[in-house]
C-alpha positions in Angstrom: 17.9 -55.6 6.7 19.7 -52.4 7.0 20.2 -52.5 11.0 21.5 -56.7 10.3 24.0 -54.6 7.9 24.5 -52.4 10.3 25.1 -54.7 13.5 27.4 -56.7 10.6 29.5 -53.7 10.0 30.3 -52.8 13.5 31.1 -56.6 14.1 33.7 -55.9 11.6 35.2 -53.0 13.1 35.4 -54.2 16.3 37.0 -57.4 15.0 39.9 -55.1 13.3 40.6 -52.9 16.4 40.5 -55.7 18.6 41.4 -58.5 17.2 38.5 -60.2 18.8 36.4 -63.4 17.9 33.7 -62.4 15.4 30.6 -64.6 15.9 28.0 -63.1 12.7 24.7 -64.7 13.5 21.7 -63.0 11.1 18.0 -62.1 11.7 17.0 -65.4 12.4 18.4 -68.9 12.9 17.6 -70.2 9.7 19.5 -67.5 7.5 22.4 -69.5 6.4 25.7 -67.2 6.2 28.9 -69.1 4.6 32.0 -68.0 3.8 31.5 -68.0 -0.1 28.6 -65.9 0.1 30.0 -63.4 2.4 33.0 -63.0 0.1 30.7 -63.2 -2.9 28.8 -60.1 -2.0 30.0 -57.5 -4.5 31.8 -54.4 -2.6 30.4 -52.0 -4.3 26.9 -53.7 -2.8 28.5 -53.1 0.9 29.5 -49.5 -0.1 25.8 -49.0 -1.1 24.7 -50.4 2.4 27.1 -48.4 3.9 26.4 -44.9 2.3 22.7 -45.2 2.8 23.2 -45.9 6.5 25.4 -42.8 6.5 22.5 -40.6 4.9 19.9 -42.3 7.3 21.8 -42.1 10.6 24.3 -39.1 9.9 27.6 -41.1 10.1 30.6 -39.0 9.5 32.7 -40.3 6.2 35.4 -40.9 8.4 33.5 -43.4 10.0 32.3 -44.8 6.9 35.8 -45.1 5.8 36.9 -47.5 9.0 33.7 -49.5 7.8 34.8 -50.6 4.5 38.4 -50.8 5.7 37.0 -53.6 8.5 34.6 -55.5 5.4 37.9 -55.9 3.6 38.7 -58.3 6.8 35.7 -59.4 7.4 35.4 -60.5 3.7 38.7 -62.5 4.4 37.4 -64.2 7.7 37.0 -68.1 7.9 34.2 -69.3 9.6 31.7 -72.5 10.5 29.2 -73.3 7.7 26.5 -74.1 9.5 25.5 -77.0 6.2 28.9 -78.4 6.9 28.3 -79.0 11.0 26.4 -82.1 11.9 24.2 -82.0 8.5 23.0 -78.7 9.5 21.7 -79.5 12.7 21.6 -75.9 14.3 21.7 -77.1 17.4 25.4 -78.5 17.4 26.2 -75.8 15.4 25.3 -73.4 18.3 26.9 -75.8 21.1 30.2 -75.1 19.4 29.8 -72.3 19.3 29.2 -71.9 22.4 32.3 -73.7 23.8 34.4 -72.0 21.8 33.2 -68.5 23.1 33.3 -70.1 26.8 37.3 -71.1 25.8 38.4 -68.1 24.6 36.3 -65.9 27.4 38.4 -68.1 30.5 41.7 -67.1 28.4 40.9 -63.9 29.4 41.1 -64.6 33.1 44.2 -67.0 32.9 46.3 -66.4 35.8 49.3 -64.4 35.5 52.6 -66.0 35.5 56.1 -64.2 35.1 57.5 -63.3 31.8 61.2 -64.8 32.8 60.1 -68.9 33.0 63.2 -70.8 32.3 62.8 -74.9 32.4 59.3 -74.5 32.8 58.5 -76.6 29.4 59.6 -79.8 30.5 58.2 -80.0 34.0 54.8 -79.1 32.4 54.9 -82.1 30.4 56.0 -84.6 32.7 52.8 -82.9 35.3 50.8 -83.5 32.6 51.7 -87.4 31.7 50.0 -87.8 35.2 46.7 -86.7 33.6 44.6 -88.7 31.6 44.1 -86.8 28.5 40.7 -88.2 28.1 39.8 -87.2 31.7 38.2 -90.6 32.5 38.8 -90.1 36.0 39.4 -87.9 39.3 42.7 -87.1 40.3 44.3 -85.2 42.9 48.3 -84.4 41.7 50.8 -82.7 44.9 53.6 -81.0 43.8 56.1 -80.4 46.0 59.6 -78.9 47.0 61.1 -76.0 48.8 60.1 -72.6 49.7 60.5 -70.7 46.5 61.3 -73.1 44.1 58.6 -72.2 41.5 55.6 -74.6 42.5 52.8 -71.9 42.6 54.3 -70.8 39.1 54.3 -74.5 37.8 50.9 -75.2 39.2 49.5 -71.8 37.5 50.7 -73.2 34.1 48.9 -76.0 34.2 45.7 -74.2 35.5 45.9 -72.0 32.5 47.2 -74.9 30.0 43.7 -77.0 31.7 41.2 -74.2 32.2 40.1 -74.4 28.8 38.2 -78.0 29.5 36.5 -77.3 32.4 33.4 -75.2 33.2 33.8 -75.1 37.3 37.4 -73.3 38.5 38.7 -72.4 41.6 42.5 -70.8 41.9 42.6 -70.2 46.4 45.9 -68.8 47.0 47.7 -68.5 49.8 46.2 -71.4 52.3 49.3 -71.3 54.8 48.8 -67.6 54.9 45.2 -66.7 55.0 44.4 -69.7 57.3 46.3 -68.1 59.7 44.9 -65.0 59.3 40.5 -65.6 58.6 40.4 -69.1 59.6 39.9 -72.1 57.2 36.5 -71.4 56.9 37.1 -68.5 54.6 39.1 -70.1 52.3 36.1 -72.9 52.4 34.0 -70.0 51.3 35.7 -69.0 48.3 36.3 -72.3 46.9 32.5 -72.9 47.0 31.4 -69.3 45.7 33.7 -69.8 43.1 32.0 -73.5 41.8 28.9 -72.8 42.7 28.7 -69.7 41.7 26.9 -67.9 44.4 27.1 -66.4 48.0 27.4 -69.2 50.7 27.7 -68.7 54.4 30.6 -71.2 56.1 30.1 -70.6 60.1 32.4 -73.8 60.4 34.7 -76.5 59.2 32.0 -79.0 59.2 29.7 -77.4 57.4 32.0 -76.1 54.6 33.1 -79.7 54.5 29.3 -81.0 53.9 28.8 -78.7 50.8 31.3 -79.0 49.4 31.3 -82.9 49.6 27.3 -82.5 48.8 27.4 -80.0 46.0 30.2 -80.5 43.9 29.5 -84.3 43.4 28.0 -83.2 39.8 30.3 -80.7 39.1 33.8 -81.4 36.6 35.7 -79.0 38.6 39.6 -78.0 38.1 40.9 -76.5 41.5 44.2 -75.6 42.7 45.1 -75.0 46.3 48.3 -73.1 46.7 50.6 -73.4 49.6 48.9 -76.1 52.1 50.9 -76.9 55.1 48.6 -78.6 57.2 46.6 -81.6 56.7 43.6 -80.6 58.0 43.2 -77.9 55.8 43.6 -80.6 52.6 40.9 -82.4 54.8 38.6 -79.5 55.0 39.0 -78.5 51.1 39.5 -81.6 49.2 39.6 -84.8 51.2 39.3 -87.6 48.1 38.7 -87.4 44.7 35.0 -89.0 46.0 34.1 -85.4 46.2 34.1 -84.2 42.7 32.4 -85.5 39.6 34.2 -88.2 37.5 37.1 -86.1 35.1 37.8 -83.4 38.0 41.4 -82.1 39.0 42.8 -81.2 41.6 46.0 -79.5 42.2 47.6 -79.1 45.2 51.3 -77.0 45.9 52.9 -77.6 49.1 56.4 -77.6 51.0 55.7 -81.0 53.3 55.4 -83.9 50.9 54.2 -85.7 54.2 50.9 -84.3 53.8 50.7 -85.7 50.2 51.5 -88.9 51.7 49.4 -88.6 55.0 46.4 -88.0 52.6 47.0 -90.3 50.5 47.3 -88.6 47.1 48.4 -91.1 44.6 49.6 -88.6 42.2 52.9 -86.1 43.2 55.4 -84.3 41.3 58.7 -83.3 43.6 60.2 -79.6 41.7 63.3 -79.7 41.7 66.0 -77.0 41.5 67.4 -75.6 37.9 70.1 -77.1 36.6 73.3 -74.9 36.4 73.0 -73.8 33.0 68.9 -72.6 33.1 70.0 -71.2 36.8 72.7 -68.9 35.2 69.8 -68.2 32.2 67.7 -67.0 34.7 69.9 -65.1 36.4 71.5 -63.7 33.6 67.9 -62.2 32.4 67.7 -60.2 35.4 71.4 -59.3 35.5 72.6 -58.5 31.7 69.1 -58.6 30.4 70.1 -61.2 28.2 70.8 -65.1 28.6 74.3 -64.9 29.2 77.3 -62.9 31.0 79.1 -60.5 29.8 82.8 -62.0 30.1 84.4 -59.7 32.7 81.8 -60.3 35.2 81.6 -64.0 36.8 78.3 -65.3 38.2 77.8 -65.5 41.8 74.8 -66.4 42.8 71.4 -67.8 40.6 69.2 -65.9 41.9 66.3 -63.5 40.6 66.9 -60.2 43.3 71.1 -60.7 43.3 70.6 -60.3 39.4 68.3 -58.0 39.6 70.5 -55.9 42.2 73.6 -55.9 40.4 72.3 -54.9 36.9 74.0 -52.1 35.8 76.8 -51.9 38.6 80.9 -51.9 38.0 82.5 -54.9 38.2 83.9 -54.2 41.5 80.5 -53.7 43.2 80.2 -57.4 42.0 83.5 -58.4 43.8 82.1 -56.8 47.2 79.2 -58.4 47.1 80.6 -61.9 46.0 83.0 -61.5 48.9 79.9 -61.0 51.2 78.3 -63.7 50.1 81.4 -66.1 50.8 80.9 -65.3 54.4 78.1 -67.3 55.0 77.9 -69.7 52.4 75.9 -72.4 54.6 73.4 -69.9 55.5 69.8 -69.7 53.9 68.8 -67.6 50.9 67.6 -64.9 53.1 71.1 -64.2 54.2 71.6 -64.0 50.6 68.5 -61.0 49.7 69.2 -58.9 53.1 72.5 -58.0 50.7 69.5 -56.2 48.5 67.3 -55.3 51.2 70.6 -53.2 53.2 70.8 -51.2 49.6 67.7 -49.6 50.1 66.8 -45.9 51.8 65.3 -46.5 55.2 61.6 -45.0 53.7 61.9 -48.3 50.9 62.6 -50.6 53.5 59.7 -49.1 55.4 57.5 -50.1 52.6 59.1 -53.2 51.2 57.8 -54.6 55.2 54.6 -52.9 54.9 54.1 -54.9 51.7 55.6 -58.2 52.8 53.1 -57.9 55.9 50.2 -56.5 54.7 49.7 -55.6 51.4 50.4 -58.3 48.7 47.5 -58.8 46.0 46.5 -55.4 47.4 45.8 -51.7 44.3 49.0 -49.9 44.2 47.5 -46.9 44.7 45.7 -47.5 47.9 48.6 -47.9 50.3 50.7 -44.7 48.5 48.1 -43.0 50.2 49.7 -44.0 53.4 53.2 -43.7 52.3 53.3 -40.4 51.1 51.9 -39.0 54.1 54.5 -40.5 56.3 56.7 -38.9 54.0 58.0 -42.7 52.4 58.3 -41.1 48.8 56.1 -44.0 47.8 56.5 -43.0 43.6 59.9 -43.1 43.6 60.4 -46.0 46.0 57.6 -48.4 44.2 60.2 -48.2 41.2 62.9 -49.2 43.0 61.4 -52.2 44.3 60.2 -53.3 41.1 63.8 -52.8 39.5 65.4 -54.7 41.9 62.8 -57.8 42.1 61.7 -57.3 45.3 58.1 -57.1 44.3 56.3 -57.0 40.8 53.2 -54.8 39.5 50.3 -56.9 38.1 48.6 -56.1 34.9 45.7 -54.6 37.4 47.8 -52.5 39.3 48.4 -54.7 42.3 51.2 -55.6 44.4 52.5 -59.1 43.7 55.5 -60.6 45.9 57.0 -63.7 45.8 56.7 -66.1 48.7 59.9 -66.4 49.6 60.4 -62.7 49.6 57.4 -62.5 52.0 58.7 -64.9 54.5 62.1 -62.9 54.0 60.3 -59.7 54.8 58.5 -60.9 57.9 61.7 -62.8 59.4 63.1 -59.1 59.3 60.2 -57.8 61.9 60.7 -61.0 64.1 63.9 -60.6 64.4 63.1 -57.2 65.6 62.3 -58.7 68.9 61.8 -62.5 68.8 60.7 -62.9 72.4 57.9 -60.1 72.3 55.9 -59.4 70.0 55.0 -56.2 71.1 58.6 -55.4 70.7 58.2 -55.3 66.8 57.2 -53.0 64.0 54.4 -54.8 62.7 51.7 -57.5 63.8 50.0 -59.2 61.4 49.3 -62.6 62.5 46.2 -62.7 65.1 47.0 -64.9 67.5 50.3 -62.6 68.6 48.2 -59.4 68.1 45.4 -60.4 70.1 47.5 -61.2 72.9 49.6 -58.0 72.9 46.2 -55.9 72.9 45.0 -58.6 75.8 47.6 -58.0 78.1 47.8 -54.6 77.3 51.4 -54.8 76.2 51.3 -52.7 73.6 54.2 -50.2 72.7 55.2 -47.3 70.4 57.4 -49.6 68.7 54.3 -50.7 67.0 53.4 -49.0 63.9 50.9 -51.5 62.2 48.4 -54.1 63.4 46.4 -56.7 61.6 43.0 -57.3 64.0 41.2 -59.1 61.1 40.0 -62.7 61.9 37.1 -64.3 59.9 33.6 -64.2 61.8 35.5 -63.2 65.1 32.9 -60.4 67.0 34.5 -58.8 69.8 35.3 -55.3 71.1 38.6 -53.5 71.6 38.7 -50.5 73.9 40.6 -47.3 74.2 42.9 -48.7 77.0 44.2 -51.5 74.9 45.5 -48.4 72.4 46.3 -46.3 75.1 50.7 -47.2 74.4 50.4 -47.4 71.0 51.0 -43.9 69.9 53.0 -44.4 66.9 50.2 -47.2 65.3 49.5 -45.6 61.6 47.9 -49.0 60.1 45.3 -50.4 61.6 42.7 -53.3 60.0 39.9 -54.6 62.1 37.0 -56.7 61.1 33.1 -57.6 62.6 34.5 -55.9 65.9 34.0 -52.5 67.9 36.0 -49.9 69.0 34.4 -49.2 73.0 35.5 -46.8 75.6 37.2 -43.2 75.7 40.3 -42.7 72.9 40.6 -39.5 74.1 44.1 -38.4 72.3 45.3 -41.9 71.8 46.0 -43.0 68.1 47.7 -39.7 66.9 49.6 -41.2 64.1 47.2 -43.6 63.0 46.7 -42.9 59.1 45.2 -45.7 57.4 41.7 -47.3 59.3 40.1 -50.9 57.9 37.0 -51.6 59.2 35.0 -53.9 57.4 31.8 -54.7 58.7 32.1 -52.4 61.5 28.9 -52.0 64.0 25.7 -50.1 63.2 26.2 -48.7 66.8 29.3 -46.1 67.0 30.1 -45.5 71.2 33.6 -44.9 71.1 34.2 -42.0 72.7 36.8 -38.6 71.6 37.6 -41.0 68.7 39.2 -38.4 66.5 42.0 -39.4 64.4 43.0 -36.2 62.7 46.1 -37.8 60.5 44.0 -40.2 58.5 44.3 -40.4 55.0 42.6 -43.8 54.3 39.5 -44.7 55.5 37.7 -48.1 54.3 34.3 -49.2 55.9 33.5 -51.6 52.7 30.9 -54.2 53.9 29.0 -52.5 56.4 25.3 -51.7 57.1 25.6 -48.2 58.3 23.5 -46.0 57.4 23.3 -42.0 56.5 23.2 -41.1 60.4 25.9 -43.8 61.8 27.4 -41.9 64.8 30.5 -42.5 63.6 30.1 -39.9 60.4 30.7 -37.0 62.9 33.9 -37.8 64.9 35.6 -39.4 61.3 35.0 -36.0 59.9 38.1 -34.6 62.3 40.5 -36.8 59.5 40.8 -33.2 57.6 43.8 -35.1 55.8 41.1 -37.9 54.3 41.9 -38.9 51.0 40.2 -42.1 50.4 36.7 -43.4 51.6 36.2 -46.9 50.5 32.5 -47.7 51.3 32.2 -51.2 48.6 29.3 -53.1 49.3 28.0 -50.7 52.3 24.1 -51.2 50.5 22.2 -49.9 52.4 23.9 -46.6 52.4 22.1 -44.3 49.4 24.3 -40.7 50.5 27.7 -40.1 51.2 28.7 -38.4 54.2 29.7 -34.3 54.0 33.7 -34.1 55.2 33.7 -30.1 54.8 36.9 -30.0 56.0 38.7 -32.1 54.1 41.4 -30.4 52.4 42.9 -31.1 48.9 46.5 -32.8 49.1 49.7 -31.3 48.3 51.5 -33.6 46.7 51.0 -33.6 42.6 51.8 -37.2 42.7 48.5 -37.9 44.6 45.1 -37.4 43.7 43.8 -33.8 44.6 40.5 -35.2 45.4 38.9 -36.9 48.0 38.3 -40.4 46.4 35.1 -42.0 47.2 34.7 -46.0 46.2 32.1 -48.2 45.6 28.6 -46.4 45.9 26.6 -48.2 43.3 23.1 -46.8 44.6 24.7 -43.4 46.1 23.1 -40.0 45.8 25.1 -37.0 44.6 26.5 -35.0 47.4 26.9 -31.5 46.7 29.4 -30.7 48.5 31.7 -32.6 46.6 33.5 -31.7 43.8 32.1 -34.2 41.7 34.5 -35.5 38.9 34.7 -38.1 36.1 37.9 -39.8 35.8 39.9 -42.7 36.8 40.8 -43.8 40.2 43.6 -41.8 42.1 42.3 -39.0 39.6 38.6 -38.7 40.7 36.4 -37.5 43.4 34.2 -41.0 43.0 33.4 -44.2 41.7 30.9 -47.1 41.2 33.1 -49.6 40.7 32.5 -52.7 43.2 35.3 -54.1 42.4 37.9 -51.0 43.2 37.5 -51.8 47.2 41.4 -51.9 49.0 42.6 -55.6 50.2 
């Protein structure tokens, strides 16, 4: 009886610090706890309980003291009588239970919307009169509109407002983006890991197609696929509403409302813009911090970055910049956010592109990395960004960016050279990157190149790199690096290679500068031949080895050397190694990551 005090008391506490659901079940299933005889039990009987615990398992008084404080609350609680559920039939008693827990556990994992939502009320509602609140039935509900109008953050609303009555969810982000990128297959892939809750292999459309249509038939799903532009991918993710079990949603977000159509999806929402008055709210949070101008300033423009830009500045900043934006006032919005973009130091621009291209949804930490060793001042010019609303911080730490800030950023490195691609900064869409590398047309204007395609094996030799000497990003996936790089890739200082070959045979591959090594995914093993020529990076400063399982020691880098700047971790960092054997010839440390010489964490891998 003592340990069900005991278990009862740290319930309490937990409930108290926390502020989390308290579910008190006793010994067994047929001890009946109610509120009246919980707050019947005499205190002084709890202090008894409590002291005796303290002499038996030498609890400091302290402790003892946070006890009773939490039975004061506990004693206060309101709870389920199990007599007064379904005549005392247990076994409702525990299915509520049960759903309840399940509800408040998804509110945990509700996707993150921005703080600033203006007008967002009213749209929600008139979504959800196309929903039968019963859920009778399958539907599929488009919403549409232009590029950056708010759809994804509508849609995640009503995820989050919906989440809480279905047991199968899927959020797949990103579908116009990632298609072009790993192929629809991968985004197959996730939708049915997430349902069905396991690991599935998608080689092809056809296949992804036949489980999903063959699986999820008894499943109540809710699914939203964000950002659809083609209607093939619709076809190869959610057809008809014949797919899902009878009560199922689907949401779908998308720019052509001719796919809607084409598909026939009988339920669509077109967003709209704000009306003038929630448009100057909205601007006016960004700008004044509050919901309306100040009077000697008059609004120019309602949008989230101009607001965010002129916060703080005289009014005559805000007379230049209205008399810039008079210039073109036909011109599209990104006319109107280059006015931020030309405020910011050459070495934030660098980044704000590196982001826009490459890193979105990716740890903060990982690419700063990168950025301080090409000297971008990546601390200092992270805040900036965020200030200005050119990118946001997630409550994890990652790098969240607003579509159409990414299309802004990328439109910038086209029109770097829109002819040739090779002629640009930054590659990050296969197709044009493949090609350059192909027809060996690649130059020292590149500095970063996306490689990754979904289930695409292939090699890449040292010729193709030979013009590239300026490349200091480079992401590659199931491929392999053949032939001599003898002194080629001198600048190169962040290397992705997931799933890289068990057989190293690049030759002279040495690149001395890198700070950022990830080989998450792979099956190499303790002797890999590529351990020896990677430990020339004497600059290394991350290792990401997530999900490499058959791996049970960490390579020795001797020569790494401990970084300068005190805004970076001092430490080589070593991530995910689950089943890894201490090396000891690390400095092994406890801490967390960016601070620490290692970690377990699978879920810590770079993006």
């Amino acid at each position: 009886m003592e340990w069900d005090h005991l278990n009862f008391l740290m319930l309490g506490q937990q409930n108290s610090l926390h502020s989390v659901i308290v579910w008190v079940l006793g010994g067994s299933i047929n001890d009946k706890l109610s509120d009246s005889n919980v707050q019947k039990v005499p205190f002084s009987s709890w202090a008894e309980v409590v002291d005796r615990l303290r002499a038996r398992w030498g609890f400091r008084r302290r402790k003892a003291e946070e006890w009773e404080e939490a039975l004061e609350e506990v004693k206060s609680l309101k709870g389920l009588e199990s007599d007064e559920v379904e005549n005392g039939h247990e076994g409702a008693l525990v299915e509520i239970v049960v759903r309840k827990v399940m509800s408040e556990l998804k509110r945990l994992f509700q996707l993150i919307i921005p703080e600033q939502l203006v007008g967002i009320d009213d749209r929600v509602e008139q979504v959800m009169s196309l929903i039968d609140p019963k859920f009778n039935d399958t539907r599929i509900i488009g919403i549409y509109g232009i590029g950056g109008i708010g759809k994804t953050t509508l849609a995640k609303v009503l995820y989050n407002k919906l989440s809480g009555h279905f047991e199968y969810l899927s959020f797949v982000a990103n579908i116009r983006e990632t298609s072009q990128r790993k192929g629809i297959e991968c985004l197959q892939k996730q939708l049915i890991d997430d349902i069905l809750r396991s690991p599935h292999d998608v080689s092809n459309v056809d296949e992804g197609i036949g489980i999903i249509k063959s699986r999820f038939t008894s499943k109540k799903v809710l699914i939203l696929l964000d950002d659809i532009d083609d209607k093939t991918h619709l076809n190869a993710l959610a057809r008809d509403g014949s797919w899902f079990k009878v009560g199922s949603i689907v949401i779908i977000t998308t720019r052509n409302k001719s796919i809607l159509d084409e598909a026939g999806v009988g339920y669509m929402y077109q967003l709209n813009e704000l009306s003038l008055n929630q448009s100057l709210i909205l601007f006016s949070r960004h700008a004044f911090r509050k919901d309306s101008p100040q009077s000697e300033y008059r609004i120019i423009s309602p949008l989230e970055v101009i607001g965010s830009f002129l916060w703080g500045k005289t009014p005559k900043i805000w007379k230049d910049t209205s008399k810039r934006l008079k210039k073109a006032p036909d011109k599209k919005v990104q006319e109107t956010l280059r006015i931020s973009y030309e405020a910011l130091d050459r070495e934030v621009q660098h980044i704000f592109l590196d982001i826009a291209c490459f890193f979105i949804g990716s740890s903060k930490q990982n690419p700063t990395y990168m950025w301080d060793a090409c000297d971008f001042f990546p601390e200092s010019g992270i805040e900036v960004l965020c200030l200005m609303s050119l990118i946001k911080i997630d409550k994890d730490g990652k790098l969240m960016m607003h579509d159409q800030l990414r299309d802004f950023g990328r439109e910038i490195v086209r029109l770097e050279n829109q002819m040739e691609p090779q002629g640009r900064s930054r590659l990050w869409i296969y197709k044009e990157a493949i090609e350059v590398l192909d027809s060996n047309k690649g130059t020292s204007k590149i500095e970063a190149l996306h490689l990754d395609k979904y289930d695409c094996r292939r090699s890449y030799t040292g010729e193709q790199f030979k013009e590239l000497t300026n490349l200091r990003f480079l992401k590659v996936s199931t491929a392999n690096l053949v032939g001599d790089f003898l002194n080629l890739l001198p600048q190169l200082r962040w290397l992705q290679w997931e799933d890289c070959p068990l057989d190293f045979i690049a030759a002279n591959f040495h690149p001395k500068k890198l700070v950022v090594l990830d080989l998450s995914w792979s099956g190499i093993l303790e002797d890999w031949g590529g351990w020896d020529p990677l430990k020339m990076a004497t600059e290394l400063k991350v290792l990401n080895l997530l999900n490499c399982r058959s791996l049970r020691r960490t390579p020795d880098f001797p020569h790494t050397q401990l970084h300068r700047s005190p805004s970076i971790s001092a430490a080589l960092v070593i991530m995910g190694m689950p089943f890894v054997e201490r090396n000891s010839r690390f400095d092994w440390k406890v801490g967390i990551i960016g601070r620490t010489a290692f970690s377990k964490d699978n879920n810590c891998g770079i993006t």
